[in-house]
N, C-alpha and C positions, 0 to 999 in steps of 0.2 A: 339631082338630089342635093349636090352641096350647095345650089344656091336655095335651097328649101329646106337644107338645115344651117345656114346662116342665116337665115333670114327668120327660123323657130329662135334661132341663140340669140340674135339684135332684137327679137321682140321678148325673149326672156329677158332681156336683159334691162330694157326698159321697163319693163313693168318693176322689175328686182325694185330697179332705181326711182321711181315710182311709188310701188307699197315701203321703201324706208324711207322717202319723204316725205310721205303720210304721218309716220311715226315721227319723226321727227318734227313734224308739224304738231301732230300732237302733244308732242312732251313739249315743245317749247313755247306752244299756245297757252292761256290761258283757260285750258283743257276745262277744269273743273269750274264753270263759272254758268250763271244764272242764263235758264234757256226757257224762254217766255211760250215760245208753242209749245213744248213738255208741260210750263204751269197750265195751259190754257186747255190741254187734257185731261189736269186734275180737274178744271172747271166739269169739262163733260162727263164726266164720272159721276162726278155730286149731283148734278141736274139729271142724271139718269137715273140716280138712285130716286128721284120725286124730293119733292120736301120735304125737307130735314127737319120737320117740327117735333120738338120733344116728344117721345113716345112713340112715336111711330117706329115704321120698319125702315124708311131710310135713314133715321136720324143712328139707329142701332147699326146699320151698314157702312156710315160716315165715320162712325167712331171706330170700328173695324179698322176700314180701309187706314184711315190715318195714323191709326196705332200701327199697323202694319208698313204700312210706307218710309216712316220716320224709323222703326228698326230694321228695314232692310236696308235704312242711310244707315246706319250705325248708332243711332242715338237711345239711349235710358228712357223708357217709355214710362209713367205713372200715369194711372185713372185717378180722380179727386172724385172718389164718388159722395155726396154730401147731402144735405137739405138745406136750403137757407130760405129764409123766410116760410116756410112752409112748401118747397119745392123740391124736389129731387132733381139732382142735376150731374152731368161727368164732364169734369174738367179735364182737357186732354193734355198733361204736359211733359214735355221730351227736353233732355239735359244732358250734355257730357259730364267728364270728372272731372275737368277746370274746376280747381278751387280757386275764390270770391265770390263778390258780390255781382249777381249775373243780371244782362240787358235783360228785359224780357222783351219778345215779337210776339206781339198778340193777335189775334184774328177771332170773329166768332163763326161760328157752324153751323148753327141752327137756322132757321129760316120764320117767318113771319107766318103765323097762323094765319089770318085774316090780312088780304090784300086790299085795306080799308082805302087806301089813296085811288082805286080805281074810281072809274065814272061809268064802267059796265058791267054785265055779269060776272066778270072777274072776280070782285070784289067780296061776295063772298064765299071764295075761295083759300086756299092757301096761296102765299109767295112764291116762286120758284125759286127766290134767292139766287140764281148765275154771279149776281155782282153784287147785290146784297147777301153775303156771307161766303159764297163759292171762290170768288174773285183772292179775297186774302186767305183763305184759306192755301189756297194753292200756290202766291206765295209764299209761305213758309213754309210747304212742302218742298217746293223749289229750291228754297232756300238752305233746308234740311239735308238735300243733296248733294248740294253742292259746296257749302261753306267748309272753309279749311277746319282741320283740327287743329288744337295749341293754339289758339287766339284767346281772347279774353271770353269770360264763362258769358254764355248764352244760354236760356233759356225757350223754349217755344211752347207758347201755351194757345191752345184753340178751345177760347169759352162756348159755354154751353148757356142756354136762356138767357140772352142780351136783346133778343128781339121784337118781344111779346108785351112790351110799356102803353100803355095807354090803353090797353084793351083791359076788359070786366074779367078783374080779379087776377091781374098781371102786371109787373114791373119791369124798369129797365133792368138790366147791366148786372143780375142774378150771378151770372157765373163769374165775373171780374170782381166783384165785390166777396164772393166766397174765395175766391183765389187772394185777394188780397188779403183777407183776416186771417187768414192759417199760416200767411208767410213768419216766422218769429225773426227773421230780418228782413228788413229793407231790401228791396233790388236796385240797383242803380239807377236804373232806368226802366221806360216802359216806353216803347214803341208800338204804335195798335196801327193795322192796315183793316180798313173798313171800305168796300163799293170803291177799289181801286182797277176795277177792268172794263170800265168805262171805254167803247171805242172811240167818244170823244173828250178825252179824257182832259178835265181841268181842276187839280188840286189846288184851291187856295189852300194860306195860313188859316187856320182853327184858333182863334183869338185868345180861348183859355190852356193852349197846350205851352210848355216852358220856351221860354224863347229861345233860352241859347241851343237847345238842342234840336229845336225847329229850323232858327238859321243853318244851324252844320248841314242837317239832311238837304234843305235847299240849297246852300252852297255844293256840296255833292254834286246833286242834280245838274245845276247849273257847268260843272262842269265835265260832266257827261257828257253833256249837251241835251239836255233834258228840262230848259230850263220855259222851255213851250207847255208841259206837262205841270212843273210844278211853278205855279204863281206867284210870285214875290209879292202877294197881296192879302193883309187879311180879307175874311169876309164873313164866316160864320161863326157862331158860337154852342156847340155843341154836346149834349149829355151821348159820351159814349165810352166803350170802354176805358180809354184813357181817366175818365172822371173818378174811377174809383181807385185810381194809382195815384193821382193828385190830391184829391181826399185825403190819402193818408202821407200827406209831403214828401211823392217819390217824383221825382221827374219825369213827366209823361208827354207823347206829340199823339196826338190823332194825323195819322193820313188819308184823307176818304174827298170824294167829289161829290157833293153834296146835292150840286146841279143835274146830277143822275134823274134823267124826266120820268126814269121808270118805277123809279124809288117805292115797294110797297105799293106794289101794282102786278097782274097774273104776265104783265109783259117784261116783266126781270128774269129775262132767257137769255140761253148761251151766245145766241146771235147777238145780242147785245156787247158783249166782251169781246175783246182784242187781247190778240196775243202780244203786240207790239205796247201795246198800254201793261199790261204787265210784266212787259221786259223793263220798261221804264222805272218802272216802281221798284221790281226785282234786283236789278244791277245797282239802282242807288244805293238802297240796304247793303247789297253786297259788296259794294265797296269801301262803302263809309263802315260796314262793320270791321274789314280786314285791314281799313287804318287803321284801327283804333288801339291805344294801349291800356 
């Protein structure tokens, strides 16, 4: 018996020492910091709900969820419910009580009516949107979670109708252009994640976003070590939510892979997204945010 109850105490005892090394790991980790398969759940979520096209029942379940998600982080949840140009639309935006002038992280929600870029039946379907609109969404969900308080004020906004341009009797970037006319100041910044969960994921420079604030996030990146993800190269030139922050001479970066083959096509599903591709993206924001003064 006493070598069976020495032998219960040495394994109590390890484990003791064990679960407070845990904790100890915990507290002295990095604990609270950007977890790319949790974003890449939010992905599955949205893509289960179907496509998020205005009016519909997922697009009503997305705005839910996301209101929901961002105040179970802690943050000040507002609806922008609005018309602009003759559309109804809910801009979702979440804010602590940092007083200034706040970054904003933008992402849109909605998903493409018509999957016009297909070359099969798809096409006249709807989008799935996984990585066209899911992908940054869940970023900043992620981001929602995890980012410290007491940092410089931040903003999270997830536009509504950005996605519906080109099509009879629809335009771009509805909900960034309604968010930006209501603002009565300036934000400092505007950061937009668009078709960042690319599993092969290749962000060039966005040619019309500000440079200096495009260099910082690439330098970031770069020293990450992320510097395979994000391209030290222009290459496109882009109408997207960023344009309607530039418009009104705020400083804006688009981050999106524009080389996304599925782009607006019935094949922009969740198997297309990496969770690895959006820890990339995730960690840079989150770090380059929590430099910042």
């Amino acid at each position: 018996m006493r070598k069976i109850r020495i032998f219960i105490f040495a394994a109590t005892g390890i484990l003791l020492l064990s679960l407070s090394g845990w904790f100890v790991y915990r507290m002295l980790s990095p604990a609270i910091h950007f977890n790319g398969k949790r974003a890449y759940q939010d992905v599955l979520v949205q893509v289960n709900y179907g496509p998020r096209t205005p009016g519909s029942i997922a697009h009503t379940q997305t705005v839910v969820y996301i209101q929901q998600e961002l105040e179970r982080a802690g943050w000040d949840v507002n609806i922008q419910n609005s018309e602009w140009q003759g559309f109804p639309l809910q801009n979702i935006i979440a804010s602590h009580s940092e007083t200034g002038l706040p970054i904003v992280l933008g992402a849109h929600y909605d998903s493409r009516i018509l999957a016009d870029q297909d070359t099969g039946p798809g096409r006249y379907g709807p989008v799935p949107g996984a990585n066209d609109g899911a992908s940054g969404v869940a970023v900043l969900i992620e981001l929602a979670r995890t980012l410290p308080r007491g940092g410089i004020p931040i903003q999270l906004v997830f536009f509504d109708a950005e996605d519906d341009g080109g099509l009879a009797g629809s335009q771009w970037l509805l909900g960034s252009q309604a968010f930006v006319a209501a603002q009565t100041e300036k934000p400092r910044a505007a950061i937009i994640v668009d078709m960042v969960g690319d599993s092969d994921l290749n962000i060039y420079i966005e040619r019309n976003s500000d440079a200096g604030l495009t260099a910082a996030i690439w330098a970031q990146a770069f020293a990450l070590g992320y510097g395979k993800y994000f391209i030290n190269k222009p290459k496109y030139s882009m109408i997207d939510d960023h344009t309607s922050f530039l418009e009104a001479g705020i400083p804006a970066v688009d981050i999106i892979d524009f080389d996304y083959p599925y782009w607006h096509t019935a094949a922009d599903t969740a198997d297309k997204v990496s969770a690895k591709s959006l820890q990339a993206v995730g960690e840079t924001l989150w770090t380059w945010i929590v430099n910042q003064k």
